[in-house]
GUTORDO-282620 format. One record per residue (C-alpha): residue in three letters; x, y, z. Coordinates in steps of 0.05 Angstrom, whole numbers, padded with zeros to 5 digits, always signed. Layout:
BEGIN
ALAXYZ...
***
This chain:
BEGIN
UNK-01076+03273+01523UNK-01005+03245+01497UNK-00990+03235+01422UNK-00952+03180+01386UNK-00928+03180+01316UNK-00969+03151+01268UNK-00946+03071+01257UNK-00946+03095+01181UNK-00923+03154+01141UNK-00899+03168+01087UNK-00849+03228+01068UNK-00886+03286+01050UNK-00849+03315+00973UNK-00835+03390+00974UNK-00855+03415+00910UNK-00820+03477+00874UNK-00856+03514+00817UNK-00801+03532+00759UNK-00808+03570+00700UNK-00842+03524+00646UNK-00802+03469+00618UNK-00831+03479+00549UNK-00836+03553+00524UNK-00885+03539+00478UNK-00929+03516+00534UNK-00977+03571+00585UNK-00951+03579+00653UNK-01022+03556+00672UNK-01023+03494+00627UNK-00950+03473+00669UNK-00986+03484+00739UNK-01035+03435+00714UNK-01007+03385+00694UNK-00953+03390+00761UNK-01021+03394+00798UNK-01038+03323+00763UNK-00970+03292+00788UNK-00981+03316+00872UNK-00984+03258+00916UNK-01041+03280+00958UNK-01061+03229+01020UNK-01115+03192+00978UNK-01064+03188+00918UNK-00998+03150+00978UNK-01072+03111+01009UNK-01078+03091+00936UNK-01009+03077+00914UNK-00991+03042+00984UNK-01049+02988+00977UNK-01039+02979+00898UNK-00957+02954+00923UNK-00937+02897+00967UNK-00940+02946+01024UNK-01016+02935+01028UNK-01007+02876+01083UNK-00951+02911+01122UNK-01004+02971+01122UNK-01055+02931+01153UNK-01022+02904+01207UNK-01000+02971+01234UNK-01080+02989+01230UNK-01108+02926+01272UNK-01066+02888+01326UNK-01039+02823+01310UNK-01063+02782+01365UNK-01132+02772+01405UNK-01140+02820+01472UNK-01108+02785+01533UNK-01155+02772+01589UNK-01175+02843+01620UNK-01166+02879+01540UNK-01210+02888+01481UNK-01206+02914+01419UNK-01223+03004+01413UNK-01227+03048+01368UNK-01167+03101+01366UNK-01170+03162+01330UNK-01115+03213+01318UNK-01154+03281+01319UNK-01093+03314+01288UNK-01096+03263+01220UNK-01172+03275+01211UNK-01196+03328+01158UNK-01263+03313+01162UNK-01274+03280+01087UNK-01320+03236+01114UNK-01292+03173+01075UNK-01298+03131+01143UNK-01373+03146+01137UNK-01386+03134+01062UNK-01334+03064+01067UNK-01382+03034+01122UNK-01443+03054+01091UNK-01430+03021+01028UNK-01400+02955+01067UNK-01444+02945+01106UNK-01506+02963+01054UNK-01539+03009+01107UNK-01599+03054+01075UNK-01597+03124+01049UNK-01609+03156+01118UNK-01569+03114+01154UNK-01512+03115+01181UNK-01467+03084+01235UNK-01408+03132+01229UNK-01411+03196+01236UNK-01368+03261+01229UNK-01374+03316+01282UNK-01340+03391+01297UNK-01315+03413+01355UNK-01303+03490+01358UNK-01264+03541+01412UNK-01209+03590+01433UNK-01211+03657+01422UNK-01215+03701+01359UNK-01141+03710+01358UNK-01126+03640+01376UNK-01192+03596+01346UNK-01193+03529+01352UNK-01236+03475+01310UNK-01227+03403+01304UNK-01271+03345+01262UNK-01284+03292+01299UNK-01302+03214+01276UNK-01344+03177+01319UNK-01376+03112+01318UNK-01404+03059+01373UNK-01355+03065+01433UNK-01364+02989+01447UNK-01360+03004+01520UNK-01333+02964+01576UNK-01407+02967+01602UNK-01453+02978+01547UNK-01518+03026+01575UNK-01561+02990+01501UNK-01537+02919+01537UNK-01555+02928+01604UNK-01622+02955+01578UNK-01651+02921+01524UNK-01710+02873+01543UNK-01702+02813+01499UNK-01630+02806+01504UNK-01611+02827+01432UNK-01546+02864+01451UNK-01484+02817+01461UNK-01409+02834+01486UNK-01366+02782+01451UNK-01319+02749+01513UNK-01259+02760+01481UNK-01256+02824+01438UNK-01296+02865+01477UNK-01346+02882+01410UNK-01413+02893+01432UNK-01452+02871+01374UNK-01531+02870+01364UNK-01573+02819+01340UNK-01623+02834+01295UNK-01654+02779+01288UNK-01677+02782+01362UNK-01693+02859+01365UNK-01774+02876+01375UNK-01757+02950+01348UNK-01771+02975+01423UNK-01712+03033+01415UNK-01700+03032+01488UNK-01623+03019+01471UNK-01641+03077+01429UNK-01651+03122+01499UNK-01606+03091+01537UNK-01536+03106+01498UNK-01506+03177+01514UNK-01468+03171+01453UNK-01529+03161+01395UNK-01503+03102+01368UNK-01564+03061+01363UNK-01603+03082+01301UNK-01672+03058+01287UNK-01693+03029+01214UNK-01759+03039+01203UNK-01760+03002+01138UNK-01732+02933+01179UNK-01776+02956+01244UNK-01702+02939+01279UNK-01652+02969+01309UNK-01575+02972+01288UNK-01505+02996+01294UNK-01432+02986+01285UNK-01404+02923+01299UNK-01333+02949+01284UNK-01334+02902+01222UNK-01321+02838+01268UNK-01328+02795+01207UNK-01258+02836+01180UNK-01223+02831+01235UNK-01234+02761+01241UNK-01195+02749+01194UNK-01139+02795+01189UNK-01181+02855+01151UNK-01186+02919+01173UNK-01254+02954+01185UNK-01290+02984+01132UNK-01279+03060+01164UNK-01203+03042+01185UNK-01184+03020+01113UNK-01218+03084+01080UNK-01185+03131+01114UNK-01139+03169+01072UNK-01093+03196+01135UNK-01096+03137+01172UNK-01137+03179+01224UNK-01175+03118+01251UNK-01145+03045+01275UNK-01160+02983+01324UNK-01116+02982+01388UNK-01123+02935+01446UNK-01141+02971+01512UNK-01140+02948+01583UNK-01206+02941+01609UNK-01209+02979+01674UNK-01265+02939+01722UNK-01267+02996+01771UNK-01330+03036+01746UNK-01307+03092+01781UNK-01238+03098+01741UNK-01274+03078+01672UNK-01235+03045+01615UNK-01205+03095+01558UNK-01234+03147+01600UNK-01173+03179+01617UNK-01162+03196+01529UNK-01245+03207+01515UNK-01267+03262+01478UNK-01269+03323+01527UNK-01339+03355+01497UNK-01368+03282+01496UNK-01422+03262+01545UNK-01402+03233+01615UNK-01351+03175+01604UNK-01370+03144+01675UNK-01442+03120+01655UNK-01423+03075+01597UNK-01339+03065+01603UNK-01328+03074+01529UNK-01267+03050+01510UNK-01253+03096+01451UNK-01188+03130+01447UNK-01181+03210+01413UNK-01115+03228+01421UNK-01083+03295+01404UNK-01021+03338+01405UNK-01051+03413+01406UNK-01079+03436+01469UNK-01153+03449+01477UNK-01180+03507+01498UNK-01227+03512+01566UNK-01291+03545+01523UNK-01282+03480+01467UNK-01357+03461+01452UNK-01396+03423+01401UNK-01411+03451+01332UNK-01484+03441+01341UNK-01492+03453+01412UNK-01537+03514+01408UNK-01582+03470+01363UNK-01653+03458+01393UNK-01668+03388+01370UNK-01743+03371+01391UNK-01735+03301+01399UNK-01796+03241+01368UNK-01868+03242+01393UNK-01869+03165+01409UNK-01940+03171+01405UNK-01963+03104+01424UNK-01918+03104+01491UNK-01949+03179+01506UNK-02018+03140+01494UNK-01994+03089+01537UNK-01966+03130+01592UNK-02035+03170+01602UNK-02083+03111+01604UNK-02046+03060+01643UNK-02035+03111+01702UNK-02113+03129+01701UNK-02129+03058+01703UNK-02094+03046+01764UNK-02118+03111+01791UNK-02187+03086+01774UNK-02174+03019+01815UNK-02151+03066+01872UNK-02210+03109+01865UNK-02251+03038+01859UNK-02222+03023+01927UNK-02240+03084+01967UNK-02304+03082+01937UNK-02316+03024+01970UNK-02286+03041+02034UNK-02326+03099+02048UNK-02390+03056+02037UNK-02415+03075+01967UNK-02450+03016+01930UNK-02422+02962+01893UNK-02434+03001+01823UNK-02394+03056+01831UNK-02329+03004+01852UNK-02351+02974+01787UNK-02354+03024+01749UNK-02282+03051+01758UNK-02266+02973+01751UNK-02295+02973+01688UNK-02263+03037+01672UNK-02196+03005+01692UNK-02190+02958+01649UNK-02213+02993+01584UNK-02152+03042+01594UNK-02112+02986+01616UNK-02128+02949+01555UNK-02123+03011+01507UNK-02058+03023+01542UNK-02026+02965+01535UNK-02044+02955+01455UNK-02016+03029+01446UNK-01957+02999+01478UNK-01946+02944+01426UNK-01953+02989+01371UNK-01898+03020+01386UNK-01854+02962+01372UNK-01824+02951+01303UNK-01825+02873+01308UNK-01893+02866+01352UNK-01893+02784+01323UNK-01833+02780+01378UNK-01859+02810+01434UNK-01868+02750+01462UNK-01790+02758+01488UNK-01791+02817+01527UNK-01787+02780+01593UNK-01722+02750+01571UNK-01676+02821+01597UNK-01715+02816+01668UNK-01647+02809+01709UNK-01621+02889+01684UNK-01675+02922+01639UNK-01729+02953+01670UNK-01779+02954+01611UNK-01774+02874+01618UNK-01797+02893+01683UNK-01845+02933+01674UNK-01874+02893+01616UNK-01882+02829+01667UNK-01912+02870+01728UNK-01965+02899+01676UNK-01988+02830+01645UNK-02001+02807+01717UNK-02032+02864+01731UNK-02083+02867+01672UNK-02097+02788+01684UNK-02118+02809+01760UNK-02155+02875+01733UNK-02195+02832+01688UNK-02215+02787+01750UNK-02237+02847+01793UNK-02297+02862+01741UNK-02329+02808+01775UNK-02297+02803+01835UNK-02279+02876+01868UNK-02244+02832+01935UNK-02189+02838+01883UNK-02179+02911+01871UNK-02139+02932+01927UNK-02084+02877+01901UNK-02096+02896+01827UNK-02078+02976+01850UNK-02018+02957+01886UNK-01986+02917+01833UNK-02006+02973+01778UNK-01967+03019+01828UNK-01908+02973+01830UNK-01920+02978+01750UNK-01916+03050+01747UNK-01856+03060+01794UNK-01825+03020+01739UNK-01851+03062+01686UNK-01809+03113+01720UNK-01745+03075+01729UNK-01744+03054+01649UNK-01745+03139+01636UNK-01700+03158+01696UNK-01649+03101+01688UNK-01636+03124+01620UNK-01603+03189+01662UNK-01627+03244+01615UNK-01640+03309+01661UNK-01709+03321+01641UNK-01729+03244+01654UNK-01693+03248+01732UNK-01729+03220+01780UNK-01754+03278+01810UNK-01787+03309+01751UNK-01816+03234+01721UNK-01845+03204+01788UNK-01889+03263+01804UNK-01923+03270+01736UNK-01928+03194+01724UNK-01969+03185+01795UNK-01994+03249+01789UNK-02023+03233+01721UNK-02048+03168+01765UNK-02095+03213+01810UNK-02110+03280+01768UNK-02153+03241+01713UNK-02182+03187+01761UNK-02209+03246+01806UNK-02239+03285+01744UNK-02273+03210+01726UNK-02297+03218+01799UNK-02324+03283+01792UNK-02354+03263+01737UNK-02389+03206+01767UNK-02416+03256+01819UNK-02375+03217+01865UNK-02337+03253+01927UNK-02346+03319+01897UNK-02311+03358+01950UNK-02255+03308+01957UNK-02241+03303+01887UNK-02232+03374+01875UNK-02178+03369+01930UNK-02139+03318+01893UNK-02150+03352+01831UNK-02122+03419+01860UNK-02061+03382+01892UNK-02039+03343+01834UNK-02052+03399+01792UNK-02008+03447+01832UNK-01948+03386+01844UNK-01955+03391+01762UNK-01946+03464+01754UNK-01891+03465+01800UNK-01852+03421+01757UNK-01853+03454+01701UNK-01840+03522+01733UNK-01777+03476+01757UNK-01771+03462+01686UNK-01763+03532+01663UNK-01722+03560+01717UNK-01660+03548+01677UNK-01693+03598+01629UNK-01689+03660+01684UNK-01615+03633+01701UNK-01581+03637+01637UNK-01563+03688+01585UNK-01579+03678+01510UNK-01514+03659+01497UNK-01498+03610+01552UNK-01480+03541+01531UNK-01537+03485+01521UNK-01539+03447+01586UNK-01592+03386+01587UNK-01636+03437+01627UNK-01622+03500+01580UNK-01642+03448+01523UNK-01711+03430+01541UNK-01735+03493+01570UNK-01714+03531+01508UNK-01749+03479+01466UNK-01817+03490+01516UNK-01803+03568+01509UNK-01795+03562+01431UNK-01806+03519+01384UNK-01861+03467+01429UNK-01890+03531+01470UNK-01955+03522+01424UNK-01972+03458+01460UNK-01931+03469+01521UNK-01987+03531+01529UNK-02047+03483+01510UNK-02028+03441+01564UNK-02024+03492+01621UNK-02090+03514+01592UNK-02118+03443+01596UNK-02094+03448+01661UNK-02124+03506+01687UNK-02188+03487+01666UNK-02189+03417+01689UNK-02176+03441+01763UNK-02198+03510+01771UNK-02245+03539+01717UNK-02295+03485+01699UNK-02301+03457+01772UNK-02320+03514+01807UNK-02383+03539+01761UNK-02407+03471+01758UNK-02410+03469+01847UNK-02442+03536+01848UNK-02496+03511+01789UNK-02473+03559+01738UNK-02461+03495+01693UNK-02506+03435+01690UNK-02482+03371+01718UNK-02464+03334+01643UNK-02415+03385+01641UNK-02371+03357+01689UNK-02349+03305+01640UNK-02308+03363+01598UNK-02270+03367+01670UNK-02251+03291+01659UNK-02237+03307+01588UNK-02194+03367+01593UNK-02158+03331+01639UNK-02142+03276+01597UNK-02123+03323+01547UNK-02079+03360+01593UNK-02035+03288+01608UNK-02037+03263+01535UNK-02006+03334+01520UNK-01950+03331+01580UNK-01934+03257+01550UNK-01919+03282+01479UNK-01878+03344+01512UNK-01851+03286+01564UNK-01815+03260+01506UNK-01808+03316+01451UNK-01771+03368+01501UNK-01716+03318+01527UNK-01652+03327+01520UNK-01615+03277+01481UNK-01545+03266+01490UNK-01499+03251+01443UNK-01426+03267+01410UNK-01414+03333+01376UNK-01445+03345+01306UNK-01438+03392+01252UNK-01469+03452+01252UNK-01533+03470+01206
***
């Protein structure tokens, strides 16, 4: 990465300590008071913007003119100015009147070389603003905008349901949920400022002019990626997003440079009401599929009914778990609205026309084998929302053979628990059991591969987090899984159980999928740019 000279500087003055001036006076008294009189960077910030330099100053921080067509405004940072002080962070806090624990700048440490030749480096980082924004092309009610002519991407609050799906789908973390507003928000690079001739809030703070607005060309080959050629090295993958941010630096980096906080296991929220949601909307439509063999393999009407019935009391149970979840549930209403790029829009459509045709097969079952296909359409875009968000433990590989697995594990159990199809139940227990264990042996592999002080890659990250801190639950869950295909079903065959018991099989094996939903979302990795270490 090439290095200019800073647009402003001024003349650093070379003080040189001399015997004391006044005899009367304590060598230690005269290095105070020369101490008082250094002109530090905040003391030349300060003395700059208190003279008629204060406009020149400005105009060297933000350009003078709109982007051309093709440009937009970017962030550049000069790694070599930054100390770290953090005065970016605390100046857009207070401008922006964000709440104690939030913030939408944030100051991270990058660490290498060697012991004889260490390297270290703070790092200021804030939204990217990228040439094609991951939170836009996701968000279901179109509350993310990219303004024409800057290039800003700015979100609007006051059409945000509080879904946090933006909130997955940046690499960078710049999306932060506030729970107080039930919204949320992030840095708009003080639009309002540069509008009309003002620097940003974090550009003006800074004391070595670390931080300023450039115009970049916009590079519309994805492949290529705008400002990727200048990103931050230790950053997450510049291709997905094309941020447009600029870090620039004179020193060389060294190969082994890594994040501060990269051996940090960071177990990642519960999400509780999607977990809920992602367990009972899979059995419902493995219920309706269950429904329909039932009735194919000429069982009476009840027993379709019954797994009708049982359909759509998950379904329903699912879907209000689902709203919950939402900090602005009054606006749900406008989740259709992103349908065109955002796959939770479509999900969220596929689902309400599937629950209007589950309710209509409770009294007429002609109508399950439709009601099962579009809940299968549903759930393949249950998967797409997690794997298009391009996290490692979420790929596609991992997500679609739990999510239809979880479709057919429980419904069997509810089968076997029926006293339905005992013998082919316990087959499609057994299978989607063992697909499920196999997974997460493919989970911890990475575990068996690395030493114990090999870098954090995605993989590393969530099987260390399984193997540590969540291995309580992680072990529940194989136990839950165990029992629900191997130990409960077999005594109850042979007789060694009575019948009733057969509902602890269904039970164990809901508890087995409400348990891989939590650890679905607490183990993932979560990308984001480097932090400081604890």
């Amino acid at each position: 990465m090439q290095m200019t000279t800073h647009p402003y500087s001024l003349p650093a003055t070379k003080k040189v300590i001399s015997p004391p001036k006044n005899p009367t006076l304590a060598l230690i008294d005269e290095l105070l008071a020369e101490q008082s009189r250094l002109q530090t960077p905040v003391a030349r910030f300060a003395a700059t913007h208190s003279s008629a330099r204060a406009s020149t100053l400005t105009s060297q921080l933000i350009p003078l003119s709109l982007p051309k067509p093709g440009e937009q405004y970017a962030f550049e940072v000069d790694l070599d100015a930054c100390t770290g002080c953090k005065a970016c962070v605390s100046a857009c806090h207070a401008l922006n009147g964000l709440d104690d624990n939030e913030t939408w700048r944030d100051v991270g440490l990058v660490t290498g070389g060697t012991q004889s030749k260490p390297y270290q480096q703070t790092v200021t980082t804030a939204c990217h603003h990228c040439a094609d924004p991951a939170c836009l092309n996701g968000c279901p009610v179109l509350a993310y905008e990219k303004d024409p002519v800057t290039g800003i991407v700015r979100h609007l609050d006051d059409q945000c349901i509080g879904c946090q799906y933006c909130v997955l789908k940046c690499p960078y973390d710049v999306p932060k949920y506030n729970e107080r507003l039930g919204i949320v928000r992030k840095c708009d690079m003080c639009q309002q400022r540069l509008a009309v001739g003002e620097a940003p809030a974090c550009v003006q703070a800074c004391p070595t002019h670390a931080i300023s607005i450039v115009t970049v060309v916009t590079n519309l080959d994805r492949a290529a990626g705008a400002g990727t050629s200048s990103f931050l090295s230790t950053a997450p993958d510049p291709g997905y997003t094309r941020p447009v941010t600029r870090y620039l630096t004179e020193r060389p980096e060294p190969d082994n440079l890594l994040a501060a906080d990269n051996a940090i296991l960071r177990p990642q929220p519960a999400h509780w009401p999607l977990a809920i949601m992602l367990t009972l909307l899979p059995l419902a439509i493995g219920a309706q599929i269950a429904a329909v063999a039932l009735n194919a393999s000429g069982h009476p009407a009840r027993a379709a009914h019954k797994f009708a019935v049982l359909a759509w009391g998950a379904g329903a149970v699912g879907l209000l778990a689902s709203v919950a979840h939402l900090g602005k549930p009054m606006r749900a209403w406008r989740i259709f609205l992103g349908w065109r790029k955002s796959w939770l829009s479509r999900e969220a459509m596929v689902f309400g026309v599937w629950f209007g045709v589950a309710t209509i097969t409770l009294k007429f079952s002609a109508a399950l084998p439709f009601a099962a296909t579009i809940g299968a359409i549903g759930l393949f875009c249950s998967v797409m929302i997690y794997t298009d968000t391009r996290r490692r433990l979420w790929r596609f590989s991992q997500t679609a053979p739990r999510f239809f697995g979880n479709a057919f594990l429980p419904a069997a159990a509810a089968v076997f628990a029926f006293g339905f199809e005992t013998k082919i139940s316990l087959i499609v227990l057994g299978g989607a059991t063992a697909l499920k264990l196999a997974c997460d042996a493919q989970l911890m592999r990475p575990l068996d591969l690395a030493d114990a002080d090999d870098p954090l890659t995605p993989e590393l990250h969530s099987a260390r987090l399984l193997n540590g801190p969540l291995r309580p639950l992680f072990g529940l869950r194989i136990a839950a899984a165990a029992l629900t295909a191997f130990f409960l079903p077999i005594p109850i065959v042979t007789g060694q159980l009575p019948p009733w018991t057969a509902w602890f099989v269904f039970a164990s094996a809901l508890l087995g999928e409400l348990l891989e939903r939590h650890l679905f979302f607490r183990s993932v990795d979560a990308p984001k740019m480097p932090g400081i270490a604890a």
